[in-house]
C-alpha positions as CSV (number, residue, x, y, z in Angstrom):
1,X,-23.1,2.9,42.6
2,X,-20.7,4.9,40.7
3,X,-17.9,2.1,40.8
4,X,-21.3,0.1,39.4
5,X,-21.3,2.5,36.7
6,X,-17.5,2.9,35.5
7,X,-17.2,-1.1,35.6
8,X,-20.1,-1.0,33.4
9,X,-18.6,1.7,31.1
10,X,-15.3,0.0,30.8
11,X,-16.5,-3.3,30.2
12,X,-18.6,-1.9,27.2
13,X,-15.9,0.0,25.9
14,X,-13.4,-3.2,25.8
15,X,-16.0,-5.4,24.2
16,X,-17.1,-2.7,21.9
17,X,-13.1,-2.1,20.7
18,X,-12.3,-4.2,17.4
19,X,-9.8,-6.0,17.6
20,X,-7.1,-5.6,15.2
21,X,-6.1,-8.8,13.3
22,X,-2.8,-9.2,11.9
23,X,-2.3,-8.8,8.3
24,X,-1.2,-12.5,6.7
25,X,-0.2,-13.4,3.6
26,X,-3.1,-13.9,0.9
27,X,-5.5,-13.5,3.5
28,X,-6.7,-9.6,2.0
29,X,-6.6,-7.7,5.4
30,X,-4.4,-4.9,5.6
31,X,-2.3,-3.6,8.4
32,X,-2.5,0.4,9.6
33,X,1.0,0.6,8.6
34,X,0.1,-0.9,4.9
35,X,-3.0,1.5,4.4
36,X,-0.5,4.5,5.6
37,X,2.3,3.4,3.3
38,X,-0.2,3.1,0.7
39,X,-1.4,6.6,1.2
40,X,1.6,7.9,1.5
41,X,2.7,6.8,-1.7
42,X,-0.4,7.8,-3.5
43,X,-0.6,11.7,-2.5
44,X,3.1,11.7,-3.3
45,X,2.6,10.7,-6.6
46,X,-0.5,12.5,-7.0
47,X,1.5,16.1,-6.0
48,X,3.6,15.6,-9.2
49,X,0.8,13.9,-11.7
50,X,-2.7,15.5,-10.6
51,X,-5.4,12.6,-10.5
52,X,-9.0,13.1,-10.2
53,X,-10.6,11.3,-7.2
54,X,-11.7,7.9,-9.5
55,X,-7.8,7.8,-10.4
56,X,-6.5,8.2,-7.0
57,X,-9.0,5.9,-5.4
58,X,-7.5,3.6,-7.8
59,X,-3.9,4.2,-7.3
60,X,-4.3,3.8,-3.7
61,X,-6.2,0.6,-4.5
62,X,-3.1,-0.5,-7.4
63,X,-0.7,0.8,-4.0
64,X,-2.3,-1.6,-1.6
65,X,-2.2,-4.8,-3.7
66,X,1.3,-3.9,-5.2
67,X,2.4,-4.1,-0.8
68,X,0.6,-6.9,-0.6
69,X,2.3,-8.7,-3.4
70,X,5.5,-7.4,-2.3
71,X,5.1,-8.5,1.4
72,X,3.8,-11.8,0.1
73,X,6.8,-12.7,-1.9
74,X,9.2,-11.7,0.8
75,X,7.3,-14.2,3.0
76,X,6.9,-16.5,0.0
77,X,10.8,-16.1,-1.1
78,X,12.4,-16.0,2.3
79,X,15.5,-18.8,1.6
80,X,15.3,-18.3,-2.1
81,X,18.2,-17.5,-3.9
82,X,19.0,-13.7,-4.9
83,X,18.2,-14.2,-8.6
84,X,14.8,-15.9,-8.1
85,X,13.7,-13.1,-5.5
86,X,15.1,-10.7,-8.0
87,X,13.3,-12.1,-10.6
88,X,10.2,-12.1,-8.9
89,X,10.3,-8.3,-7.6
90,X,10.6,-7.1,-11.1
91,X,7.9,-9.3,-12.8
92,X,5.5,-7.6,-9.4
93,X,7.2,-4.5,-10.6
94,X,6.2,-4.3,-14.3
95,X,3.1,-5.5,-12.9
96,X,2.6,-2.4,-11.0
97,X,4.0,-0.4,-13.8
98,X,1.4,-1.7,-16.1
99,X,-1.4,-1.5,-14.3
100,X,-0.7,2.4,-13.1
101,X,-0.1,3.0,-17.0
102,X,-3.5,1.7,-17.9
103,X,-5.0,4.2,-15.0
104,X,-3.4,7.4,-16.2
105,X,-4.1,9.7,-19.4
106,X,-1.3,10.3,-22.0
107,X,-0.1,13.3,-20.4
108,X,-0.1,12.1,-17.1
109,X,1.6,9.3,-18.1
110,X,4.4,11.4,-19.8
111,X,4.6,13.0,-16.6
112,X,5.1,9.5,-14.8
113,X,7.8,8.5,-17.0
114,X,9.4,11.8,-16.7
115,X,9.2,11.9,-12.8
116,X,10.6,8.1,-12.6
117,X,13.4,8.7,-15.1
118,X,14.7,11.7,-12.7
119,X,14.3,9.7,-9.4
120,X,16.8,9.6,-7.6
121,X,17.6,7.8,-4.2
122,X,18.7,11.1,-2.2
123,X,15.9,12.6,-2.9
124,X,13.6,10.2,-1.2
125,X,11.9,11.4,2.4
């Protein structure tokens, strides 16, 4: 009876457990690793500029589509040449750049500026 029971429990728990689908290009689903990097990125920027929780539900939002686009175009540009992948990165870039502009108050955007002119690559962790 009790072997009953645990072959019961485990076959409800396995067809109860979503499966995780793999994140493709253009298809809008989002790995764990994504949604992490895109939380990462947000409460790092939001320790330097503070956001109220509309504007960092939003940069996380602007933070998953920018990955998105990014991973995209590396699938996308894989064989291109260096100056077309280049050129494709920064137009995503001042994408991103724009769109975080339009999300943040003057003097949060001051701040931005000020915090992206001083960046540094040693200092990332």
């Amino acid at each position: 009876m009790k072997n009953l029971f645990f072959a019961t429990c485990i076959a409800a728990s396995v067809s109860a457990t979503p499966v995780a689908v793999a994140a493709g290009p253009g298809d809008g689903s989002y790995s764990h690793a994504m949604m992490a990097r895109a939380t990462t990125l947000t409460r790092a920027l939001a320790q330097r500029i503070q956001f109220n929780e509309a504007q960092y539900l939003a940069v996380k939002q602007l933070h998953i589509n920018m990955l998105t686009e990014r991973r995209d175009l590396e699938i996308l540009l894989n064989g291109a040449s260096a100056e077309e992948r280049d050129t494709r990165l920064a137009e995503a870039q001042q994408r991103y750049e724009t769109e975080l502009s339009q999300l943040l108050q003057p003097q949060q955007l001051v701040a931005y500026q000020a915090l992206r002119n001083n960046f540094t690559a040693h200092r990332l962790k």
